[in-house]
N, C-alpha and C positions, 0 to 999 in steps of 0.2 A: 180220592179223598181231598177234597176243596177247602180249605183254608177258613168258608163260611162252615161254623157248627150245626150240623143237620139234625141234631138231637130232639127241634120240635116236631110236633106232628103236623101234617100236611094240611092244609087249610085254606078257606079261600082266598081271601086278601092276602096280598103283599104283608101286609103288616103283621096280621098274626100267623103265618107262617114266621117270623125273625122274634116274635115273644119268646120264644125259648132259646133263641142264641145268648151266646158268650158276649154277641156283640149289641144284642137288643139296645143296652141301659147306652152305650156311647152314640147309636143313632138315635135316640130318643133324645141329646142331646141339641140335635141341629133343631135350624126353624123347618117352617113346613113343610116348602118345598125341599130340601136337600136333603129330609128324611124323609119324605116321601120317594125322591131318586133313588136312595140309598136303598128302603125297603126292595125298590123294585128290580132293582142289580142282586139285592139278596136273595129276592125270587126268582129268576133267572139262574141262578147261582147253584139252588136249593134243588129245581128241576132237572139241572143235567147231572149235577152230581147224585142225584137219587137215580139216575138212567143208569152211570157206570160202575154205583153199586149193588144195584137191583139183580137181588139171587137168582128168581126167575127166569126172565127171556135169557134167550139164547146170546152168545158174543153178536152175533151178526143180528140179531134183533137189534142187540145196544149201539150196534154201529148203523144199523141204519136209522132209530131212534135223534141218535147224535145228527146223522146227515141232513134230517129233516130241521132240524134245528138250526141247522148252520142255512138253509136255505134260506130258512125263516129269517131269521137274521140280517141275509142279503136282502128279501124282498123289504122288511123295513126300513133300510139306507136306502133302498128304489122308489120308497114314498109309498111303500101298499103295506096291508098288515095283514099277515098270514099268521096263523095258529095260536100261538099262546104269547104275543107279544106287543098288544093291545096297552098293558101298564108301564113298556119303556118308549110308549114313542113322546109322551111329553118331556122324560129323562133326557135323551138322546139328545131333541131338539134343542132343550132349556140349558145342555150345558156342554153342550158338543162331543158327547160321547162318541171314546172312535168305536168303529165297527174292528177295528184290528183285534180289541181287547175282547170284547167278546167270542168272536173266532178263537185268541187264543184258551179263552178258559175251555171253549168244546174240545179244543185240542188237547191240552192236560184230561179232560176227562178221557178222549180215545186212546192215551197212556195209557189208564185203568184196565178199559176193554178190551185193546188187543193184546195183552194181555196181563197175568198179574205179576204185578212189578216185586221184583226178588231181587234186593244187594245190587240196586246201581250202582254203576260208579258216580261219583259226588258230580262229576260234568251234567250225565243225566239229573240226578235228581237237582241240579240246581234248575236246568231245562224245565221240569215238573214243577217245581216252584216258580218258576217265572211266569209259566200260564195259568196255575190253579190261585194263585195266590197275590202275585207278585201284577197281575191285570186286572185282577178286583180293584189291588190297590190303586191301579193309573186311573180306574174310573174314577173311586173313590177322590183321586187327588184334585177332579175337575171337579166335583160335586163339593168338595170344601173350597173350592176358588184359591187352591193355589196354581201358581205359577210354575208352568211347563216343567224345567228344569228342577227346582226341588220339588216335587210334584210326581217327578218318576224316578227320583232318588230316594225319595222316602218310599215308595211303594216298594223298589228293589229290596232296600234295608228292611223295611218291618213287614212286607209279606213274606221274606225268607225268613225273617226271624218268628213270626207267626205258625205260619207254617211246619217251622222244626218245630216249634214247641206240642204241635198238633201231632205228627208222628210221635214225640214220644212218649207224648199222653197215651198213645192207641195204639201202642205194640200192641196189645194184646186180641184188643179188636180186629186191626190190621191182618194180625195173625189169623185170626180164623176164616178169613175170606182168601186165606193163602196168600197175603201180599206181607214185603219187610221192603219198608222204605228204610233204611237202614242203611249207609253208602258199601261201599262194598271195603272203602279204603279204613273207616271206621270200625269195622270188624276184622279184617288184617288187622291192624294195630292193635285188638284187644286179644290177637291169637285165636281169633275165630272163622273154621276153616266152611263151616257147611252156608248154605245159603238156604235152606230148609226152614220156613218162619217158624215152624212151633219145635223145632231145635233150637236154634239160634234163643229164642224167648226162655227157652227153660237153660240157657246157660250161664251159670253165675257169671259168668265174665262178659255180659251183656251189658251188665254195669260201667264197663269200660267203653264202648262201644257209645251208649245213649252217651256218658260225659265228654267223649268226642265230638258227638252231632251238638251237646249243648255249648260246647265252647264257642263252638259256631255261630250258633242261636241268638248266644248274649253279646259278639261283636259287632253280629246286628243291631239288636237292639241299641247298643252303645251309639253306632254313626247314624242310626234312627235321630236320635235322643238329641245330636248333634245339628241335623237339618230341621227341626221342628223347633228349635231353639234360636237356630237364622231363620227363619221363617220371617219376610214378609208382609206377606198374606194368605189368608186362609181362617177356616174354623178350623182351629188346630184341635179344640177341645175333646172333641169324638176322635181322634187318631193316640192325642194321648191317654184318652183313658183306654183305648183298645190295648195299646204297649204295656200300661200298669197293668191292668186285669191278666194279660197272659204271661209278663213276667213273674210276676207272683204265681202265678202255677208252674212256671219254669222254676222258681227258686224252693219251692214246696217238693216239686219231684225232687232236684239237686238234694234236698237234704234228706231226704226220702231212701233216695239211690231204685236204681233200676234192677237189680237183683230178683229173683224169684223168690218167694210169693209177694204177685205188686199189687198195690189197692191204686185202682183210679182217682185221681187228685181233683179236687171240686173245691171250688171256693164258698164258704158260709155266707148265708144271706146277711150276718152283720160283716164281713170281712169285703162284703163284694159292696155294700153299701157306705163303708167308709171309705172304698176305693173312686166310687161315687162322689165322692165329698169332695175329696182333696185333690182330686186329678181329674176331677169331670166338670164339676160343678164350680169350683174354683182356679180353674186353670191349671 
């Protein structure tokens, strides 16, 4: 489960595969080029995470799936273009995308596949967050022209904070594919003994649990909020309206609570569109 929302449907361009992300309206943001990088790191993004949750093929399908990809990968640092990655060699070249972050998002994905991730311990899933999430964002931080250094402190801070807020939108989802990102120390603390996802989901005391992973969440967000503020340089514009849009569904859950029966938290087209205004469009 990769930190880009895979909620659109699959499509040909780069760009209308990302029309139905959470993150759409903040790349639509940048000038051309840098949303056109962007789109195409989301499609990349879009592809192997639809590999490692794809019902069908078998584990070792999805693994070999994944290895083809990582080759592919290698052969376009080698200067050749193999399979489906034709739309990042002007990314790559235009802003020096490394080849490490890519490799690491395939590897968060081979988390998924080998197999389903049940009550990590927070070490782990901080590890799962650093590559699904946490490597989007170091591309991400070349393609807004920040500077190395805050550039992959931001991406640390707000792909973890991203990220949790994505787990805990998707217990429920999560759950039925038999995965709980869910730490394991998180559920200790709420007196929760099984690691069983559609137990753990139907236990009121689940609530205690998600407000653990969110306290987390939001002190990311906070030393986010703090490097984007020193900031530079950069289009910072598209990162902070990424932080708005997902806190606001982090503080919608928090007031919500995680308790059983949960309704999935979505933002309204007028609440997503003033978030637009005031944090996208105005800085």
């Amino acid at each position: 489960m990769t930190v880009v929302d895979t909620s659109a449907p699959a499509a040909a361009s780069p760009e209308s595969q990302a029309s139905g992300s959470s993150f759409y309206a903040a790349m639509r943001l940048l000038p051309r080029r840098e949303r056109e990088a962007m789109f195409a790191i989301y499609a990349f993004c879009r592809k192997v995470d639809d590999i490692a949750d794809e019902p069908g093929p078998s584990r070792a399908e999805r693994t070999l799936a994944l290895e083809v990809w990582r080759a592919d990968i290698d052969s376009l640092y080698a200067g050749e273009t193999r399979g489906d990655t034709e739309d990042l060699i002007e990314p790559v070249g235009r802003f020096n995308l490394s080849k490490d972050d890519f490799v690491a998002i395939i590897e968060g994905m081979r988390m998924d596949v080998d197999g389903d991730i049940r009550a990590p311990s927070f070490e782990t899933l901080d590890l799962y967050c650093d590559r699904v999430a946490s490597a989007v964002g170091r591309l991400g931080a070349r393609v807004f022209g920040m500077e190395i250094g805050p550039g992959h402190d931001l991406a640390h801070h707000l792909g973890r904070a991203l990220q949790f807020t994505n787990i805990l939108r998707d217990l429920d989802e999560d759950a039925a594919m038999g995965r709980l990102y869910l730490p394991a120390e998180a559920l200790r603390a709420a007196g929760i003994l099984s690691d069983v996802p559609a137990r753990v989901i139907a236990d009121p005391a689940v609530d205690a649990a998600c407000r653990w992973l969110a306290r987390r969440a939001q002190e990311h967000y906070r030393a986010a909020d703090r490097i984007l503020d020193a900031a530079r340089l950069g289009r910072l514009r598209a990162p902070r309206l990424m932080s708005a849009v997902y806190r606001r569904i982090l503080a919608r859950m928090e007031a919500a609570g995680w308790a059983p029966p949960r309704m999935r938290v979505r933002l309204g087209k007028a609440r997503l569109a003033w978030i637009v205004l005031t944090r996208g469009l105005l800085g």
